[in-house]
MMTF fields as JSON, N, C-alpha, C and O atoms, coordinates in Angstrom:
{
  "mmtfVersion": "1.0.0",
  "mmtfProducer": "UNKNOWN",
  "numBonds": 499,
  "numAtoms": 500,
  "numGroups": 125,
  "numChains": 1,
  "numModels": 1,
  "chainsPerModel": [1],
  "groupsPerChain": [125],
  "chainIdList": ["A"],
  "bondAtomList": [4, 2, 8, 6, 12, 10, 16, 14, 20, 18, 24, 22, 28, 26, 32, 30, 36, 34, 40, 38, 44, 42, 48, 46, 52, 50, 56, 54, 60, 58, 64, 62, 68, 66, 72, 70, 76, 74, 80, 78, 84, 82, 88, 86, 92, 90, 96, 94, 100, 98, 104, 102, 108, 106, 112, 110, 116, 114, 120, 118, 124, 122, 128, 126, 132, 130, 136, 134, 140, 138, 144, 142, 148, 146, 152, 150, 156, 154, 160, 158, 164, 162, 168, 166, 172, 170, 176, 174, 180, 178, 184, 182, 188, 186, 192, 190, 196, 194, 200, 198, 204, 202, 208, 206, 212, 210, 216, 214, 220, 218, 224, 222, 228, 226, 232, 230, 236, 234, 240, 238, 244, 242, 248, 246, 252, 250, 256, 254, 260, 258, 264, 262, 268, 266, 272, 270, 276, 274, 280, 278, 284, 282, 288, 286, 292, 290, 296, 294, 300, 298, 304, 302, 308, 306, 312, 310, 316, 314, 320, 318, 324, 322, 328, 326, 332, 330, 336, 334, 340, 338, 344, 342, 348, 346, 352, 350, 356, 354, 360, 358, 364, 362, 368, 366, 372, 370, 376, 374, 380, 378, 384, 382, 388, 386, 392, 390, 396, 394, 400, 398, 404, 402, 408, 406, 412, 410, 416, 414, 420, 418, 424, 422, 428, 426, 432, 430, 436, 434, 440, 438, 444, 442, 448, 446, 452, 450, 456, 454, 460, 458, 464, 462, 468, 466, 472, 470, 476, 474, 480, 478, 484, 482, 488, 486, 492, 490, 496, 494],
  "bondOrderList": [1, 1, 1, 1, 1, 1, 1, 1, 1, 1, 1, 1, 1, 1, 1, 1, 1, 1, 1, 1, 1, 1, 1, 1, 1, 1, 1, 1, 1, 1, 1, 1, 1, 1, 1, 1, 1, 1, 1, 1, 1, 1, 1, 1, 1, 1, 1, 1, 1, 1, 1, 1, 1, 1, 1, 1, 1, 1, 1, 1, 1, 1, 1, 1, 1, 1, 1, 1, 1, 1, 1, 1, 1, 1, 1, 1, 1, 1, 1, 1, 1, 1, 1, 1, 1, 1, 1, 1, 1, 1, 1, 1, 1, 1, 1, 1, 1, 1, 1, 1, 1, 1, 1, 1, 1, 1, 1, 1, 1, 1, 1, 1, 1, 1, 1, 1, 1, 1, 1, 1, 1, 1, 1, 1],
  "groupList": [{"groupName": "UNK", "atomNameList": ["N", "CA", "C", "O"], "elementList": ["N", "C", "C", "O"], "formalChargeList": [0, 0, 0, 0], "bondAtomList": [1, 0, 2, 1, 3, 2], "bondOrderList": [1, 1, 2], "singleLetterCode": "X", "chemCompType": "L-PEPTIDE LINKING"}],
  "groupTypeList": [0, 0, 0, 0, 0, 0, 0, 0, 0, 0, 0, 0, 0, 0, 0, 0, 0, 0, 0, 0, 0, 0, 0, 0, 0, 0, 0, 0, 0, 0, 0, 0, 0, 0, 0, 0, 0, 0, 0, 0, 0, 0, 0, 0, 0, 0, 0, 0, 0, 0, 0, 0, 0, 0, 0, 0, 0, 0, 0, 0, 0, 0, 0, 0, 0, 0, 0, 0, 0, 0, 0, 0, 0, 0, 0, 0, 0, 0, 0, 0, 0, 0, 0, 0, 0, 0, 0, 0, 0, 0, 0, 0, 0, 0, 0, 0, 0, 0, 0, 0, 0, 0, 0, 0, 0, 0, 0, 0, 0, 0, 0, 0, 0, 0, 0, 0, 0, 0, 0, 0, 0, 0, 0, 0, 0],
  "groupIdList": [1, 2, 3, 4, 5, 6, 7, 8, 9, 10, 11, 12, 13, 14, 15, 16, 17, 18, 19, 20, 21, 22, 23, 24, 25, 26, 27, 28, 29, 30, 31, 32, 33, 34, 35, 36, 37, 38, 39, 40, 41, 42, 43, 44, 45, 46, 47, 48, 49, 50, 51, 52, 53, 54, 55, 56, 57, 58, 59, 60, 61, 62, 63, 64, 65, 66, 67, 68, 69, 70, 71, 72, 73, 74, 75, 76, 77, 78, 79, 80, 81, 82, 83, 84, 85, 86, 87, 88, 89, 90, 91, 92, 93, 94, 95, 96, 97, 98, 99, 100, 101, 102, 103, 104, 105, 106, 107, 108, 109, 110, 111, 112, 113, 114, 115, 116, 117, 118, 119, 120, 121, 122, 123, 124, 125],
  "secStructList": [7, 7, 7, 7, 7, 7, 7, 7, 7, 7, 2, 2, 2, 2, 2, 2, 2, 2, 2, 2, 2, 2, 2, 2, 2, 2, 2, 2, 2, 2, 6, 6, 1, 1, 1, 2, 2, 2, 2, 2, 2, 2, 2, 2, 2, 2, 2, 2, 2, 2, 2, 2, 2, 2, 2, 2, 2, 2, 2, 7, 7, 1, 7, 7, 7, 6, 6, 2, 2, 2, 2, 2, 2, 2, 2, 2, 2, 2, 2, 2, 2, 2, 2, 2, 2, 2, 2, 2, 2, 2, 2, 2, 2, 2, 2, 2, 2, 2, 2, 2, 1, 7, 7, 6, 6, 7, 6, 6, 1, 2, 2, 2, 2, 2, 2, 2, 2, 6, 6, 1, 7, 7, 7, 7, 7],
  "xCoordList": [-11.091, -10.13, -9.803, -9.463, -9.923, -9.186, -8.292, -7.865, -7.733, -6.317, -5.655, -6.367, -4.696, -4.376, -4.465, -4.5, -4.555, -4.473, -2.632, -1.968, -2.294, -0.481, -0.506, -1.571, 0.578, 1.018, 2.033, 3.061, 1.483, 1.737, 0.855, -0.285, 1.789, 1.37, 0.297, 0.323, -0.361, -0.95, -0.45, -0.232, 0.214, 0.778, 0.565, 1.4, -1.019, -1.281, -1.103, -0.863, -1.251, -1.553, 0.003, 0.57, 0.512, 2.127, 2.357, 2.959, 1.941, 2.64, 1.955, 2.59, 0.714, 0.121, 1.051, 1.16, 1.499, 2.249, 3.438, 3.821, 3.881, 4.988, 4.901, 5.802, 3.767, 2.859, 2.886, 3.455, 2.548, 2.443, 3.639, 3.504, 4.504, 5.722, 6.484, 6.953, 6.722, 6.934, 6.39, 7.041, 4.98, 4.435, 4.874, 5.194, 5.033, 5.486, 6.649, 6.608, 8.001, 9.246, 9.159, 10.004, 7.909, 7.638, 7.828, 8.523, 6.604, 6.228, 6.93, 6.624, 7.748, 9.174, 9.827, 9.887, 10.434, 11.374, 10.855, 11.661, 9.04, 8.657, 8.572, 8.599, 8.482, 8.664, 9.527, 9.364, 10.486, 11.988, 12.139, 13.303, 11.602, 11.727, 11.211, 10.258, 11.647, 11.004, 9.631, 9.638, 8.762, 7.65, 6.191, 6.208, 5.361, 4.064, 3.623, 2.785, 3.793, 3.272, 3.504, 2.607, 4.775, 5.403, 4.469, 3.727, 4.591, 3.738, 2.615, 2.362, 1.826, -0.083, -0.019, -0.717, 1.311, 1.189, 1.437, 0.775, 2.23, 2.471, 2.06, 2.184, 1.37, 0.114, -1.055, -1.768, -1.441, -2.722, -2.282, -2.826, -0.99, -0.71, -0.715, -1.174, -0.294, -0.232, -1.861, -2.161, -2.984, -4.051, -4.508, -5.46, -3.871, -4.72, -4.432, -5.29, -2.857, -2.471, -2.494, -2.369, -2.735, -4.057, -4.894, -5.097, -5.892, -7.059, -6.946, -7.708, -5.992, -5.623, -5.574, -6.625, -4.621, -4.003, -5.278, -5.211, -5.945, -7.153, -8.491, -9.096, -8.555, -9.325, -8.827, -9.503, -7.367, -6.931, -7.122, -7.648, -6.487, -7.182, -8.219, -8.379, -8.996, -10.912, -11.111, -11.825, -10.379, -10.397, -9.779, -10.437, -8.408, -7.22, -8.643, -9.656, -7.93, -8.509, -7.539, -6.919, -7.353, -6.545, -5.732, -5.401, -5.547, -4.801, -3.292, -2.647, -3.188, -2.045, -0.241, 0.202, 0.216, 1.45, 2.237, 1.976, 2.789, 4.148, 4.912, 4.864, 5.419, 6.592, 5.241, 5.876, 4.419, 3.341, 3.023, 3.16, 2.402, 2.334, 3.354, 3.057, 4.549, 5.777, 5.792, 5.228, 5.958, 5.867, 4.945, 5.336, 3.356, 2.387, 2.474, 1.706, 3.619, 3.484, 4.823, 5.001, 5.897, 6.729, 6.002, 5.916, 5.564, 3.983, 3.937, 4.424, 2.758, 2.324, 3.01, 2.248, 4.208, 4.842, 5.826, 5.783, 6.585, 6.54, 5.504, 5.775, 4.488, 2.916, 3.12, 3.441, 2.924, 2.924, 4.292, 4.344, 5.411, 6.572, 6.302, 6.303, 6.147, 5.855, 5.128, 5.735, 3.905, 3.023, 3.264, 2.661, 4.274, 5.066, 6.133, 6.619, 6.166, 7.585, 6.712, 6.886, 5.681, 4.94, 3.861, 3.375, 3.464, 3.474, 4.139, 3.889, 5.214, 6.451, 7.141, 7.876, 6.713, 7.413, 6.041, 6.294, 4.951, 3.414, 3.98, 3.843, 4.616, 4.563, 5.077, 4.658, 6.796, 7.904, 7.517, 7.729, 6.881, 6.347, 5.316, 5.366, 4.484, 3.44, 3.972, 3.593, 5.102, 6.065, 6.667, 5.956, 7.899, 7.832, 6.984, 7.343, 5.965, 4.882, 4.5, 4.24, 4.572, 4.137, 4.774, 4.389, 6.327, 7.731, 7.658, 7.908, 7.265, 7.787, 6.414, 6.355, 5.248, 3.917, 3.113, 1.972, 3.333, 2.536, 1.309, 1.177, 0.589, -0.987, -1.06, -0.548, -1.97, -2.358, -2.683, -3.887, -1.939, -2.638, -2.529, -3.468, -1.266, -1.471, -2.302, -2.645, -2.537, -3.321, -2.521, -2.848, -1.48, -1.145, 0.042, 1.181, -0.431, 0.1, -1.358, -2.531, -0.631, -1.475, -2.244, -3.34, -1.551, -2.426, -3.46, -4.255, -3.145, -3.557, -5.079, -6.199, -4.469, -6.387, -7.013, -8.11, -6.636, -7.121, -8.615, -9.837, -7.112, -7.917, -8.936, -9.685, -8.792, -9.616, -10.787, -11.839, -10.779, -11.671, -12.648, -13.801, -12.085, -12.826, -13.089, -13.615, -13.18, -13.444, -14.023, -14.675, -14.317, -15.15, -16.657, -17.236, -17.505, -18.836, -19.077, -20.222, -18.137, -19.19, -18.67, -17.54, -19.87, -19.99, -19.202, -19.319, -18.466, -18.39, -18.499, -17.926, -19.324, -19.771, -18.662, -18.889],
  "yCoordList": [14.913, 14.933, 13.491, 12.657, 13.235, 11.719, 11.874, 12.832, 10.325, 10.153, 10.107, 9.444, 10.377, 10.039, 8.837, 8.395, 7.615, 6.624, 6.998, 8.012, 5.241, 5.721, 5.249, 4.791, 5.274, 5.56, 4.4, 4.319, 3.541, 1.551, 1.303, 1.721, 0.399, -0.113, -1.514, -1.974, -1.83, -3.5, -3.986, -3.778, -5.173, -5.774, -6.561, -6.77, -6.93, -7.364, -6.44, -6.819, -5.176, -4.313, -4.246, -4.572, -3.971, -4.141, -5.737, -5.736, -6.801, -7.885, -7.376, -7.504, -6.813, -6.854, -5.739, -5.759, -5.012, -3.806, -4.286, -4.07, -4.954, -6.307, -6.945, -7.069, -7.392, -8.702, -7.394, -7.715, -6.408, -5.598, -4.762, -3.658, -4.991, -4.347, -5.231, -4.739, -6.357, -7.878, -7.659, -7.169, -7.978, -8.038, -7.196, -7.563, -6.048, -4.602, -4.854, -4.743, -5.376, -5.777, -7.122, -7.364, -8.226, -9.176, -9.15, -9.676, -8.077, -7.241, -6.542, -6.327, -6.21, -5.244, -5.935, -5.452, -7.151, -7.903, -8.718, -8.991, -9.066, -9.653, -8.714, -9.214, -7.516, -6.773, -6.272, -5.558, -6.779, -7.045, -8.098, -8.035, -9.56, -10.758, -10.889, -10.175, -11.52, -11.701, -12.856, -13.905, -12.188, -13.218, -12.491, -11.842, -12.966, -12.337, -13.239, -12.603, -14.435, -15.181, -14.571, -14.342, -14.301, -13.905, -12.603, -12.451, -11.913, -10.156, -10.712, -10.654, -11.339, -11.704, -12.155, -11.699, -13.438, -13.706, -12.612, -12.199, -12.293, -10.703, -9.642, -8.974, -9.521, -8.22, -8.757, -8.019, -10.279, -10.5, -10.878, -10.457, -11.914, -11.727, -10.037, -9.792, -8.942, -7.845, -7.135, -6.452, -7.443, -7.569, -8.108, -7.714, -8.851, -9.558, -9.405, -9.354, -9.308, -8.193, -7.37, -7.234, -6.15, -4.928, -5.072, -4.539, -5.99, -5.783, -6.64, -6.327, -7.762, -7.785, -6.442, -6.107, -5.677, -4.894, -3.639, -3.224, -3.241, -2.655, -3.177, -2.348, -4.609, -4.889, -4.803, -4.381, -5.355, -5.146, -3.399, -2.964, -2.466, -0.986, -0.852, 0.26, -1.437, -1.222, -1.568, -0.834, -2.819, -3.088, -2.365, -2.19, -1.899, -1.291, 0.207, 0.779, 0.208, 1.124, 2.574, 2.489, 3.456, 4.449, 4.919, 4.239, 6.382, 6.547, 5.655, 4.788, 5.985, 5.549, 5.778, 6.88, 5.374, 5.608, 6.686, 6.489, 7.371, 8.109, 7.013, 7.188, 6.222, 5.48, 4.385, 3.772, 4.222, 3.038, 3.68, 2.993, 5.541, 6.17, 6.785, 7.785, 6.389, 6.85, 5.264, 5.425, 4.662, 3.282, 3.411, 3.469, 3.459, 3.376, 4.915, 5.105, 5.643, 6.708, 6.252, 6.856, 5.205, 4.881, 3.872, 4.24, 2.853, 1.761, 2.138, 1.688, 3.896, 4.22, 5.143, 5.73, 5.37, 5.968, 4.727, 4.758, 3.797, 2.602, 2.109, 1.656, 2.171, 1.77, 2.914, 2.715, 4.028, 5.19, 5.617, 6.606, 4.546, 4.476, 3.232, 3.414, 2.371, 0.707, 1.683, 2.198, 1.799, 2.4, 3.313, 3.353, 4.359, 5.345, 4.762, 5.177, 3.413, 2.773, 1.896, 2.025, 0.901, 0.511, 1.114, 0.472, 2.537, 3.533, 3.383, 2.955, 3.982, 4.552, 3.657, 3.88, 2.08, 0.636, 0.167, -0.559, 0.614, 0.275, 1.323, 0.86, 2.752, 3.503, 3.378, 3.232, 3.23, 3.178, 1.506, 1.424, 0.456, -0.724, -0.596, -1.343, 0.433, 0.824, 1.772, 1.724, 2.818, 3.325, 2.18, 2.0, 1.294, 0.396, -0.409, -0.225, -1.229, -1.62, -1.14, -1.692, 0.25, 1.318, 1.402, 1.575, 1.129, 1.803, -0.028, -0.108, -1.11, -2.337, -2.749, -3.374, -2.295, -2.188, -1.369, -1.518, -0.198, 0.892, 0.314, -0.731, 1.23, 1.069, 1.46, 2.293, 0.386, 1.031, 1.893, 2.097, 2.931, 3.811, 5.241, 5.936, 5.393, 6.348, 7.737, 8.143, 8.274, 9.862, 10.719, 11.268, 10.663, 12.064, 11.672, 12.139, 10.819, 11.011, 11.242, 11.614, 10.883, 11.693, 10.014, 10.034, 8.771, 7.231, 6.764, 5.825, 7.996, 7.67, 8.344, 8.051, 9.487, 10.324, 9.91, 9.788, 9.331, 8.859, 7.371, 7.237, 6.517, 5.39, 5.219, 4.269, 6.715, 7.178, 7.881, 7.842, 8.271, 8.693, 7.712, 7.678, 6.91, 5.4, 4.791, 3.9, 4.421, 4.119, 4.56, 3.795, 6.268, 6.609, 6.8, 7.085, 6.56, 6.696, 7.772, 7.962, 8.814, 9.974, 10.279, 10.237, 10.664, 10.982, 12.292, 13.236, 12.587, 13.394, 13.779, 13.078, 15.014, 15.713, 15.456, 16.06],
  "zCoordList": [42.409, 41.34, 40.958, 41.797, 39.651, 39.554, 38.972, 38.328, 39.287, 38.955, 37.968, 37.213, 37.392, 35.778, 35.846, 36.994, 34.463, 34.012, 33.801, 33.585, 34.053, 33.658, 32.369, 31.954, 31.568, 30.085, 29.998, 29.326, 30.839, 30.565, 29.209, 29.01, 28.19, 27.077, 27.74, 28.882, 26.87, 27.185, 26.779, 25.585, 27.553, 26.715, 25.178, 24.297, 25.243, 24.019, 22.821, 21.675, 23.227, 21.962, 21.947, 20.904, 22.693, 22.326, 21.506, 20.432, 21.978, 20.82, 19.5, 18.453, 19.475, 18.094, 16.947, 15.721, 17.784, 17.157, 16.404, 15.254, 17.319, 16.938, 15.832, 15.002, 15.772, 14.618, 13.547, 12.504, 13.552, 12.163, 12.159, 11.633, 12.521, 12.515, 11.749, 10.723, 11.962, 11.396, 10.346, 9.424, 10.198, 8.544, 7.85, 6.719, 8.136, 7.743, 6.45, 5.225, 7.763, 6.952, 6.176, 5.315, 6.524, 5.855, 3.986, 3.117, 4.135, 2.85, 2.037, 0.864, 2.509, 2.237, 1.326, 0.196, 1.583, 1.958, 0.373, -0.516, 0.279, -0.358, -1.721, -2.846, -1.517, -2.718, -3.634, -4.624, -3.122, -3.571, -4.012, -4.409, -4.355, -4.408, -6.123, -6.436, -6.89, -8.409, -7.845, -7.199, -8.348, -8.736, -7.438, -6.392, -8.132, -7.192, -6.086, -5.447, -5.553, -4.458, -3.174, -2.362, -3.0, -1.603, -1.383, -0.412, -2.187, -2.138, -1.558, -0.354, -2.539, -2.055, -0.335, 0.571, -0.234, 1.091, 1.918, 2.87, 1.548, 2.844, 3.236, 4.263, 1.968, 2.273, 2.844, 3.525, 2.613, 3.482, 5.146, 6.168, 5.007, 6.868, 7.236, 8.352, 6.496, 7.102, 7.221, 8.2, 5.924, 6.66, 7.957, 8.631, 8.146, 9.115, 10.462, 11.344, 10.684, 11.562, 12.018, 13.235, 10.881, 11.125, 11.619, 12.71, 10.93, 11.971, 13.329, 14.244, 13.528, 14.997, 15.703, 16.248, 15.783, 15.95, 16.218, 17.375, 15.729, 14.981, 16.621, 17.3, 16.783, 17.391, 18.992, 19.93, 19.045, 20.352, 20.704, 21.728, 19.451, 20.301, 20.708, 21.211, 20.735, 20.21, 21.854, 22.538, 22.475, 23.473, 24.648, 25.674, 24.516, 25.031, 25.944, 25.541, 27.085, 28.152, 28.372, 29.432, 27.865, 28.425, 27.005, 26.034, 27.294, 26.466, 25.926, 26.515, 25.226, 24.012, 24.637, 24.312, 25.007, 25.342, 24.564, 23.377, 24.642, 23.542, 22.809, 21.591, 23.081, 22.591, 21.498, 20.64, 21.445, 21.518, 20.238, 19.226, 20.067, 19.134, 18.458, 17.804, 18.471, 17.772, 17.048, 15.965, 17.103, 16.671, 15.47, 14.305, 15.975, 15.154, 13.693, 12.75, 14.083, 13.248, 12.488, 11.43, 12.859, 12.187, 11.196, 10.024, 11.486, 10.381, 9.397, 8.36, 9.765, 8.997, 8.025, 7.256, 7.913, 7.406, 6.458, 5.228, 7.112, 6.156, 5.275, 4.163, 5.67, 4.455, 3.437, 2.265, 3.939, 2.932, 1.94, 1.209, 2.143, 1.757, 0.675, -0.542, 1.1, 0.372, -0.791, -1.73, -0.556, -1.86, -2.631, -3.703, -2.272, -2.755, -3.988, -5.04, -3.062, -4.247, -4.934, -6.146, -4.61, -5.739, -6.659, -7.591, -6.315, -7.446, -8.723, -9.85, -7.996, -8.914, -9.648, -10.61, -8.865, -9.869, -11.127, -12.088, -10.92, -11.167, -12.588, -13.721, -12.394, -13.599, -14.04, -15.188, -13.871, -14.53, -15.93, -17.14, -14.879, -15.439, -16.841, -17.818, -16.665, -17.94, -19.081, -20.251, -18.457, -19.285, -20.235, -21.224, -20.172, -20.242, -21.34, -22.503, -21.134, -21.89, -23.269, -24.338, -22.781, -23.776, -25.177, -26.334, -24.3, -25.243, -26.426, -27.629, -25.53, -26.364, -27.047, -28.106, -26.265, -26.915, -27.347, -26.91, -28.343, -28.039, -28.876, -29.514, -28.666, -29.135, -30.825, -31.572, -30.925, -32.582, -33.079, -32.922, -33.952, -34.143, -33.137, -32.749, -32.903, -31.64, -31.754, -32.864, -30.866, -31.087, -32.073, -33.125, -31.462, -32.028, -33.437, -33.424, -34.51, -35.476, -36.809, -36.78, -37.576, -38.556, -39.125, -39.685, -38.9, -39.225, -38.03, -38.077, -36.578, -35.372, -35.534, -35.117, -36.43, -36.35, -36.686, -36.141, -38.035, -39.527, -38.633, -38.566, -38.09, -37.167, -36.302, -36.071, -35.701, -34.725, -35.354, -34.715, -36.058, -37.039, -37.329, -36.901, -38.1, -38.299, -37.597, -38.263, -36.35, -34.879, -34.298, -33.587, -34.072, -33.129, -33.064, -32.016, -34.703, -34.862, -35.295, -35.704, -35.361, -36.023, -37.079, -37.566, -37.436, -39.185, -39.764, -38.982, -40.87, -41.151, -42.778, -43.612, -43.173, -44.035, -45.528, -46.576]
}
């Protein structure tokens, strides 16, 4: 019979969890901020963290701790939150655009067909 492996974290994969837990709120923090530099920086330290993080599992011997995978399911649920809200800032933003720029000629009026008509190449009788 062998023995269980115990449900001790490594410590490295524990700092790395750390390191993208950090970037995590880095990013957060930066997406709230006016202007695009901070974002680019924070999403690539949080790349890069990942795949720290990514490579130390690759190494890591034994199952996964409980507390180690409650963590990693809190992450990934902040990631899937971040993108949820820069969605929804990505649409509200093109809404927006739309309203102070709309397009020439829109579809659905009657100067929009007319345009589109004349634009699209085909012939009519």
């Amino acid at each position: 019979m062998t023995a269980a492996l115990p449900l001790v974290a490594d410590p490295a994969l524990d700092a790395a969890i750390d390191d993208v837990e950090a970037r995590l709120a880095a990013l957060a923090a930066s997406l709230a901020e006016p202007g695009g530099r901070a974002i680019d920086t924070a999403a690539t330290d949080l790349q890069r963290a990942l795949a720290a993080a990514l490579d130390r599992f690759q190494r890591s011997r034994g199952p996964v701790p409980p507390a180690l995978r409650q963590r990693l399911a809190r992450a990934s649920a902040s990631i899937a939150a971040q993108r949820e809200t820069l969605a929804r800032a990505t649409a509200a933003l093109d809404r927006a655009i739309e309203v102070l720029l709309p397009r020439e000629g829109g579809t659905y009026n009657a100067q929009g067909a007319a345009a589109q008509a004349r634009h699209s190449g085909l012939a009519r009788a």
